[in-house]
MARZA-755898 format. One line per 10 residues: number of its first residue (from 0); for each residue x, y, z of N, C-alpha, C. Coordinates in steps of 0.1 Angstrom, whole numbers. Layout:
<atoms>
NUM = X/Y/Z/X/Y/Z/X/Y/Z  ... .
</atoms>
This chain:
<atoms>
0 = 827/1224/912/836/1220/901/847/1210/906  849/1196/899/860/1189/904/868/1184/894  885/1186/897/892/1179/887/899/1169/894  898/1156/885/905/1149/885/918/1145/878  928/1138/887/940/1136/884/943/1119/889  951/1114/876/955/1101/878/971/1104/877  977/1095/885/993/1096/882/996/1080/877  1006/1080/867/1003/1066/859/1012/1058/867  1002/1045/867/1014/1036/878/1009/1034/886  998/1040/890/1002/1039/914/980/1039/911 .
10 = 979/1034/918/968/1032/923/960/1045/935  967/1052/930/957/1068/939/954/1077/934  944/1083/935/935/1097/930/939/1103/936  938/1116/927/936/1131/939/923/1139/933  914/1143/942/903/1149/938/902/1160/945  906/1172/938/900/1187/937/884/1194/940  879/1199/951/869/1205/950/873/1219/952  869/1225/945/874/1241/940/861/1247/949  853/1245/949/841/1257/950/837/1257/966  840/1249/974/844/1251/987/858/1250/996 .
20 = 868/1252/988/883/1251/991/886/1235/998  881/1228/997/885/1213/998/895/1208/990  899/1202/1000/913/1193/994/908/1178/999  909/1168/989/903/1155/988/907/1147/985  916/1137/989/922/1123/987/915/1113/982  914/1108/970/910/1096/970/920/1087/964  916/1074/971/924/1065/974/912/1054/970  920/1043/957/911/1032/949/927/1023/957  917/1008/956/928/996/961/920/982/956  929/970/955/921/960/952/928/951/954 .
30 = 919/940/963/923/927/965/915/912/952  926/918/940/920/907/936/925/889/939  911/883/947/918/873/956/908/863/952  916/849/948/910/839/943/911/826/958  901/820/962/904/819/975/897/802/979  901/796/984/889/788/988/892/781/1005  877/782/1008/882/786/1022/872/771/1031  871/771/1043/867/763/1051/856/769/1051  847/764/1061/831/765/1064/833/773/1076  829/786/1078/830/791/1092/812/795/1096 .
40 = 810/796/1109/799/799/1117/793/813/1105  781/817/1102/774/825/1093/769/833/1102  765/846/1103/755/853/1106/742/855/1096  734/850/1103/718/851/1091/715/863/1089  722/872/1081/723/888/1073/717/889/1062  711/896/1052/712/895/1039/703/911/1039  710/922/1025/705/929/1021/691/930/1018  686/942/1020/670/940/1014/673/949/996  666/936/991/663/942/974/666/960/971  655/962/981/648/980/976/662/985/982 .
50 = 674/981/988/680/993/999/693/998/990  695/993/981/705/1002/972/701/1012/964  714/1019/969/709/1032/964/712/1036/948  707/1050/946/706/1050/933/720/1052/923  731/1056/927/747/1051/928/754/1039/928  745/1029/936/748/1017/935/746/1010/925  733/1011/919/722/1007/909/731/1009/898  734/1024/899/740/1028/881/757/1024/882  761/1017/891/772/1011/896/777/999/884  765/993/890/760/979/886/753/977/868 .
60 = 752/991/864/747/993/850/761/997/843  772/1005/849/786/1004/845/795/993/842  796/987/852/801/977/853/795/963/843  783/959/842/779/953/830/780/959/824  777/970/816/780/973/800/795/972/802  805/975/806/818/974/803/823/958/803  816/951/808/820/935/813/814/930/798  804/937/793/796/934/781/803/938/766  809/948/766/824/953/757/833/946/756  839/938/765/849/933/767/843/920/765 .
70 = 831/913/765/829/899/758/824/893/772  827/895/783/821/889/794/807/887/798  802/880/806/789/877/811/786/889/821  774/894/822/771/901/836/773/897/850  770/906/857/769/902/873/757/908/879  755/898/885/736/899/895/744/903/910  733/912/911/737/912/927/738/901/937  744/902/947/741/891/954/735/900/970  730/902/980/725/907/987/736/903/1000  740/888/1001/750/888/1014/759/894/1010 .
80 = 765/895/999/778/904/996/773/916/1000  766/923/995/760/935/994/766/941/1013  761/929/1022/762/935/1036/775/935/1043  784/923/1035/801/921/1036/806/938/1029  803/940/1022/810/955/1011/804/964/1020  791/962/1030/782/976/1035/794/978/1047  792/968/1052/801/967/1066/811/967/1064  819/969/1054/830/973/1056/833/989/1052  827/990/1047/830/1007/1038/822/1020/1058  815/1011/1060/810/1015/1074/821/1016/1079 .
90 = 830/1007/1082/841/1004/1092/856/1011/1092  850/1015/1076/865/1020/1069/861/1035/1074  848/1044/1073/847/1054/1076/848/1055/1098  836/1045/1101/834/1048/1114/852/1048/1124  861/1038/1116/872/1036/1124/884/1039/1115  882/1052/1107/896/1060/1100/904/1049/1095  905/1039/1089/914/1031/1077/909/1031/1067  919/1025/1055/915/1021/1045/926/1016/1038  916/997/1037/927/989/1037/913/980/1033  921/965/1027/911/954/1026/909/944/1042 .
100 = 924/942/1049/923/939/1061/914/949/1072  904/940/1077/898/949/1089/908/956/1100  909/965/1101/918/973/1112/909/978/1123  898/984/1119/888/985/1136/875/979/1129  862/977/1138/849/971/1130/841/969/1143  828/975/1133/814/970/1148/810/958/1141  816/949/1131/810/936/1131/821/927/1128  835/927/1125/840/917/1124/853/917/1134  861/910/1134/876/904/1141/885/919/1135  888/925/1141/904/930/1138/915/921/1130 .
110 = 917/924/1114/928/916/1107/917/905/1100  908/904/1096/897/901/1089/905/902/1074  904/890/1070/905/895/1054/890/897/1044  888/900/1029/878/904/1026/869/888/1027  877/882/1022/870/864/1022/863/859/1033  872/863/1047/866/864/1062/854/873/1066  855/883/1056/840/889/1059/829/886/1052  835/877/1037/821/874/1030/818/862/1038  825/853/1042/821/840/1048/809/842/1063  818/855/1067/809/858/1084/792/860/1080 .
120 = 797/868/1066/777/871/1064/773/860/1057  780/846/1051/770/831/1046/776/831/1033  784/838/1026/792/834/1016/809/828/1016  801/816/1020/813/810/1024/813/796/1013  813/796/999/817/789/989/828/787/982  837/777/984/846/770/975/848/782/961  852/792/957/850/797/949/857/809/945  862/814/934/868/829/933/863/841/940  870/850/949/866/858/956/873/873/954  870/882/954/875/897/950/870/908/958 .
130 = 879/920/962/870/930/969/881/942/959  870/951/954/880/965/952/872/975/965  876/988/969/873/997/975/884/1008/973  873/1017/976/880/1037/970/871/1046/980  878/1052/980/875/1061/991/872/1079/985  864/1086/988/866/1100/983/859/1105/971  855/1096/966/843/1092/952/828/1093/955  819/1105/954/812/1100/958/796/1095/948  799/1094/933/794/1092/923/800/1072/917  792/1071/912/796/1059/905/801/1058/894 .
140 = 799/1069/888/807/1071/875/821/1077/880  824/1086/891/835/1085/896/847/1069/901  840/1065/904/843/1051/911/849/1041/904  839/1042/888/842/1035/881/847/1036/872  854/1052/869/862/1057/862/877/1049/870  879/1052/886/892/1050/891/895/1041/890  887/1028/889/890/1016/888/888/1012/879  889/1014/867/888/1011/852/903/1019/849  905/1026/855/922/1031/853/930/1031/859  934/1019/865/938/1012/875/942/995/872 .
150 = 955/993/868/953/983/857/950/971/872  950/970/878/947/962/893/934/960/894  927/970/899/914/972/899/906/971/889  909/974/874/902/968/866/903/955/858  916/946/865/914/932/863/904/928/873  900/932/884/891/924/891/875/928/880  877/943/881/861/946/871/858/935/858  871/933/852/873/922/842/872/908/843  872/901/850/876/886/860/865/882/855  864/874/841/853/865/837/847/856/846 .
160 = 854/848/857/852/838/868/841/843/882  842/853/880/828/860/888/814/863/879  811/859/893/793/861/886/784/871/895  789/870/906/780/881/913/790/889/921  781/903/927/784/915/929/777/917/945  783/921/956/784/930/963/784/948/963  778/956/964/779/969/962/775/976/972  783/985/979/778/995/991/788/1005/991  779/1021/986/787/1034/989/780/1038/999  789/1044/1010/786/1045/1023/790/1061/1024 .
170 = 779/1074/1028/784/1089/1031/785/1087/1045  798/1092/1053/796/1097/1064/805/1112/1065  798/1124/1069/804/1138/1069/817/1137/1077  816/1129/1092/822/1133/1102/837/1122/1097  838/1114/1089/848/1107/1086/860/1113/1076  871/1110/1081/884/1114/1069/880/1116/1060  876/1110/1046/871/1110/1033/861/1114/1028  848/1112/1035/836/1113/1035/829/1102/1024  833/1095/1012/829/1083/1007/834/1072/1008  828/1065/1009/836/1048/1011/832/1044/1000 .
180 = 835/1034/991/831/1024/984/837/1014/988  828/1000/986/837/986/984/827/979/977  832/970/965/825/960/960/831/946/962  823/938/964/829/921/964/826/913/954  830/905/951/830/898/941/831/879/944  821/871/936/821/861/942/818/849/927  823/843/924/819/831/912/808/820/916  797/823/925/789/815/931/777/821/931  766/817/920/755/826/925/749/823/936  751/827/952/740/824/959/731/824/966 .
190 = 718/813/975/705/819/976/697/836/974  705/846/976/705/859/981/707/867/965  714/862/952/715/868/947/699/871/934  702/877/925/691/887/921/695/896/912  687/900/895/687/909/890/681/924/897  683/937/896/676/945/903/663/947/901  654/948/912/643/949/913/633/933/914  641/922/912/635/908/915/642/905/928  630/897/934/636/896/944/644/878/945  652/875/954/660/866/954/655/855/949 .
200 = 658/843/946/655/830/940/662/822/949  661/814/959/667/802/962/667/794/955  663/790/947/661/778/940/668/776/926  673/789/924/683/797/911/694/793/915  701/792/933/716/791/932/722/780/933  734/782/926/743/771/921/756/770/935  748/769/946/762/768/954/766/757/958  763/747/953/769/733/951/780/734/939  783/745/933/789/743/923/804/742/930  810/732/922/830/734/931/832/743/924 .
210 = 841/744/932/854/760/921/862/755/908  862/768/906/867/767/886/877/758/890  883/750/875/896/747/877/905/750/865  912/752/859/920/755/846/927/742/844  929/742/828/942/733/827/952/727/831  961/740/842/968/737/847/971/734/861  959/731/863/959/728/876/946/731/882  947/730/899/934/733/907/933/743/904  921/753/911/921/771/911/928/779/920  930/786/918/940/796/929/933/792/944 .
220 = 941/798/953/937/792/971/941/805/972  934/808/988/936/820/992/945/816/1005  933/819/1017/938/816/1029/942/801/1030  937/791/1031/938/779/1037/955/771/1031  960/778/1020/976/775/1010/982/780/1027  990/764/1031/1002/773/1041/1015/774/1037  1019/778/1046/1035/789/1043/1046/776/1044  1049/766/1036/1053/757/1041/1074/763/1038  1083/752/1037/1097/756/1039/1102/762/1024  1097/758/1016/1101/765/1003/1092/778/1000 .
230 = 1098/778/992/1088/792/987/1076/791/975  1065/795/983/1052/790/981/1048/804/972  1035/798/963/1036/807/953/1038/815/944  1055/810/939/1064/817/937/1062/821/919  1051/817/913/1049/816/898/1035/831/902  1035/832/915/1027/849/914/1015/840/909  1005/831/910/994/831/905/983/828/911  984/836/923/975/839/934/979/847/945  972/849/955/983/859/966/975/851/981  982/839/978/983/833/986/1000/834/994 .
240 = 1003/833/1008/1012/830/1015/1023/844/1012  1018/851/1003/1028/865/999/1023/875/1016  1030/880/1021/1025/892/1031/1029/903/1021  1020/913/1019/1023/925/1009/1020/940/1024  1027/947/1019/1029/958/1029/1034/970/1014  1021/975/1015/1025/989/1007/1020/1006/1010  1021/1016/1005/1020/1027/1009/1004/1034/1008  1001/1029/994/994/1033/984/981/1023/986  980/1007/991/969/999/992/969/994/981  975/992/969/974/986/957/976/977/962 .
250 = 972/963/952/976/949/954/988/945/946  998/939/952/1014/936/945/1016/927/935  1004/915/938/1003/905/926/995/910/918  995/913/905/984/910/893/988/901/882  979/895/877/978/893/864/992/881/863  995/872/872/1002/864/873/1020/867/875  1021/881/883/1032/887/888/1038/894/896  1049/897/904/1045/909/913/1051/925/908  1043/934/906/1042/947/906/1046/956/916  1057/963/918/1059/966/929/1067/987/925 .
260 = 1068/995/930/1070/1005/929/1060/1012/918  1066/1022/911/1059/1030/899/1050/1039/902  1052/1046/919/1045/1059/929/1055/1068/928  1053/1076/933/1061/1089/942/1059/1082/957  1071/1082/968/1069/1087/979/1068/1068/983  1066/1059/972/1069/1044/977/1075/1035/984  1070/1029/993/1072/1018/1000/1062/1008/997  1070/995/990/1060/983/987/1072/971/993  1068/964/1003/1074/953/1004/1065/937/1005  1073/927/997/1063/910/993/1074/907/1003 .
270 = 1069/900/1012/1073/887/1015/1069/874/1020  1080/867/1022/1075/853/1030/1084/846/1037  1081/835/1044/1086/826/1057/1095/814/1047  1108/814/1049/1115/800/1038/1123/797/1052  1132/776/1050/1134/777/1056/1149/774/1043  1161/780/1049/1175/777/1037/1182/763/1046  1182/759/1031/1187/744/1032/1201/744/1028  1207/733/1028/1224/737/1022/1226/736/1009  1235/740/1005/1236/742/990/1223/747/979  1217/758/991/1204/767/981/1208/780/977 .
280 = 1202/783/966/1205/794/961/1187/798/957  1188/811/957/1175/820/956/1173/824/940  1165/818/937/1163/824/922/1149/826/919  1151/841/908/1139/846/907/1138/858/890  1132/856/886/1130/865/871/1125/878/874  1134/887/867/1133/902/872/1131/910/863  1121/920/858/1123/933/849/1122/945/858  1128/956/849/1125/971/853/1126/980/844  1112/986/845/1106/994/836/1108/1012/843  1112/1020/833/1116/1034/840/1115/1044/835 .
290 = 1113/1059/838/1116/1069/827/1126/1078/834  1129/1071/850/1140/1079/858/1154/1075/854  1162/1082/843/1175/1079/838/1185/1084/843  1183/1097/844/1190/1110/854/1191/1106/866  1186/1102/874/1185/1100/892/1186/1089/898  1194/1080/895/1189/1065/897/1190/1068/913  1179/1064/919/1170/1064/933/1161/1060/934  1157/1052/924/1143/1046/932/1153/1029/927  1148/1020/939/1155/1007/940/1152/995/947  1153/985/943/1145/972/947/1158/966/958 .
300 = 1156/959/970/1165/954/976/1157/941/978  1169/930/976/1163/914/977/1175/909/988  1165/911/1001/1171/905/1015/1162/897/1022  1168/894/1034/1163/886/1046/1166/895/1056  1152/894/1063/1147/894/1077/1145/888/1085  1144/889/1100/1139/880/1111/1126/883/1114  1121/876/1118/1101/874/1119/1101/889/1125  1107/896/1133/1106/909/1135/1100/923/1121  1114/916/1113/1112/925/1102/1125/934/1102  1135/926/1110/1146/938/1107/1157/931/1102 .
310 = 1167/936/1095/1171/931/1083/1183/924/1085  1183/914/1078/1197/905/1085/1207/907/1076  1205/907/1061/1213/905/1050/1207/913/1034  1211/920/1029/1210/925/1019/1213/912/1002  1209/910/997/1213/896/986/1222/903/974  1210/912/967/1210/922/956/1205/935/957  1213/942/953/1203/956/950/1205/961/934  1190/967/933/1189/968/918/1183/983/919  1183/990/908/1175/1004/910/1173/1008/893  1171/1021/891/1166/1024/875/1175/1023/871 .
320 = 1190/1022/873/1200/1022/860/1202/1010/858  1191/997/864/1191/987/857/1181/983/849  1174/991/842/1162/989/836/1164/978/826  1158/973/822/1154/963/810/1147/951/810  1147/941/800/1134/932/800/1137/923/810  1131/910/810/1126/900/821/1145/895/819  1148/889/827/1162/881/831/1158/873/842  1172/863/843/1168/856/854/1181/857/865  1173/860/873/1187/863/888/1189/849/896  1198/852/905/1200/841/917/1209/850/928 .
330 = 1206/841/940/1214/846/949/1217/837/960  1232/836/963/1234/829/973/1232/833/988  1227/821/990/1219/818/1007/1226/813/1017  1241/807/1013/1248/794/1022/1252/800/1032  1256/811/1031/1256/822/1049/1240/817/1061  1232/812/1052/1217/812/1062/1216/791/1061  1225/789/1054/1222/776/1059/1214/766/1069  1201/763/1069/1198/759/1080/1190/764/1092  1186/777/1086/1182/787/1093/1169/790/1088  1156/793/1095/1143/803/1087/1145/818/1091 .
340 = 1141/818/1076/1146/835/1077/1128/836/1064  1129/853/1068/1120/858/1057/1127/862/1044  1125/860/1032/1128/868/1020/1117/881/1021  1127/887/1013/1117/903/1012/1122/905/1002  1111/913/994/1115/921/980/1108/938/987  1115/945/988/1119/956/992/1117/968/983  1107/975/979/1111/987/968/1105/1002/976  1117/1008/974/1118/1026/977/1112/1034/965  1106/1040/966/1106/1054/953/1109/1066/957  1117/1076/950/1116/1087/954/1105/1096/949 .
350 = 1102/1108/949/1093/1118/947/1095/1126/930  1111/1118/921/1107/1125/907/1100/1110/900  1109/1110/891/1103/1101/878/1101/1084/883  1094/1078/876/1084/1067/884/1097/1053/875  1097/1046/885/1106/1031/882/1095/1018/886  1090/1009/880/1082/1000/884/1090/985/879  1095/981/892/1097/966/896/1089/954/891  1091/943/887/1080/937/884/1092/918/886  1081/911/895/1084/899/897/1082/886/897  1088/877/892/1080/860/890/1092/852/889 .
360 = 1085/836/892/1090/822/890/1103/826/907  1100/830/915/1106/834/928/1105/817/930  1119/808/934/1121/798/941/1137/796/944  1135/780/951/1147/783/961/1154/768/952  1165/768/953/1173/755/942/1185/754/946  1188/740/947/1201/737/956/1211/737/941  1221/742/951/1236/741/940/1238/731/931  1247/736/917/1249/724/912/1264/720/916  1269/710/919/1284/708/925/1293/712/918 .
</atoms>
């Protein structure tokens, strides 16, 4: 017998097994990452059709009918993803993390992002890219319960601009968790991909296709966007050049903003590399959402660091007794004149009632005289 528990806000399960005294963490996370990358060296990998299992299958029958509800197109497997999501859920159990960055691996680089692993197995296309992964699930209807209630993780399940699917649940007894999941996600059908039970089509993929573009501009960039002196990506509408460092493995950008606290027990910190010019001031649009009225303790600090990470200057501090809608802040920099320093957006939580930070339009603007 298992019960499940969501805590609203935070991106972690807890999963109860009563009938052998188990205690069971599970832990859902998502990199939804729009990315377009260089051409790197491939490994000639690819899944075989028959080797998904029967979890994975009814994965893949979840996920379209819901993509199907919601008005969207399906997703076909793709087989090189399939081996990017195997190896990693492998690597998440064989070497105790869980994370979208590779931290140990018997096939990739240490510090690997998910886009770096789909490119190593031949998915290496100009194109929207996504990985979710959960840990401690070892059903697909579990899996896809946690990430369907997960407002993070089921924007990626949601992401009309994908077409194909990566899928690999991985059991190992002797590991922390005992299930891994990870799925990848890719807007490119190609050579490798496939409805289940047909086998691949070369001649079906569209990997000449460029990447989407919108209206307003090119499509999101992942890795290759550099960190230049202003502050880059500051409209949140990709997670490009953000470094995110959180407690929980959620992703900080969604849905064109940054999200940050709304756990027990929280540490979420965004930042990035600026250089301050003279007469700049830091400006950035802020809300805070709360039900902690009584205790103000959980609190956002908007400072600067040294590439170290240790703290030079505090700007603002904000916490739940400042709750209310979007506003627009600033802060003066002319103490750092001339100097690179990191901005950090900084959020604590305590262990009662939940405060969730939420951030955009972050840029740097010289005085008016």
């Amino acid at each position: 017998m298992a019960r499940h528990v969501i805590i609203p806000g935070m991106s972690r399960w807890t999963e109860m097994v009563l009938g052998g005294g188990l205690l069971r963490k599970a832990w859902v996370a998502v990199a939804v990452l729009a990315t377009l990358l260089a051409g790197m060296a491939a490994f000639d990998q690819s899944a075989d059709a028959s080797s998904y299992d029967p979890d994975e299958l009814q994965f893949l029958q979840l996920i379209n009918g819901y993509r199907q509800e919601n008005g969207l197109d399906t997703l076909v497997l793709s087989d090189t993803l399939a081996v990017s999501a195997e190896r990693h859920s492998e690597d998440m159990a064989r070497y105790s993390f869980f994370a979208h960055n590779t931290a140990g691996s018997s096939y990739y680089p240490v510090g690997f992002q998910p886009w770096d692993r789909m490119a190593a197995e031949g998915y290496d296309y100009n194109t929207y890219k996504g990985e979710n992964i959960a840990v401690g699930y070892e059903t697909a209807e579990q899996a896809f319960t946690a990430w369907r209630n997960s407002p993070s993780h089921n924007h990626a399940m949601l992401d009309g601009r994908y077409r194909v699917i990566g899928i690999a649940r991985i059991h190992d007894s002797d590991s922390v968790h005992g299930w891994y999941w990870t799925t990848d996600f890719g807007g490119v059908l190609d050579p490798t991909s496939h409805t289940p039970g047909e086998s691949p089509q070369a001649g079906d993929a569209d990997a000449g296709e460029p990447a989407p573009q919108t209206q307003d501009g090119p499509a999101e960039t992942g890795g290759p966007l550099e960190d230049g002196p202003d502050v880059e990506n500051g409209e949140m509408d990709g997670k490009a050049v953000w470094e995110q460092e959180t407690e929980n493995g959620a992703e900080l950008i969604v849905d064109g903003h940054a999200y940050l606290g709304d756990y027990d027990h929280g540490r979420d910190d965004l930042s990035q590399k600026i250089q301050v010019g003279e007469n700049t001031r830091l400006s950035y649009d802020l809300k805070i959402e709360t039900n902690e009225l009584h205790h103000p303790s959980d609190h956002l600090l908007v400072r600067l660091t040294n590439r170290e990470g240790e703290q030079l200057a505090v700007l603002e501090r904000y916490s739940d007794a400042d709750a209310g809608g979007w506003r627009h802040e600033t802060a003066d920099l002319s103490e750092f004149a001339g100097r690179t320093v990191y901005l950090s957006f900084l959020v604590k939580t305590d262990p009662m009632l939940r405060t969730a930070f939420y951030l955009d339009r972050v840029s740097l603007e010289a005085e008016r005289p």
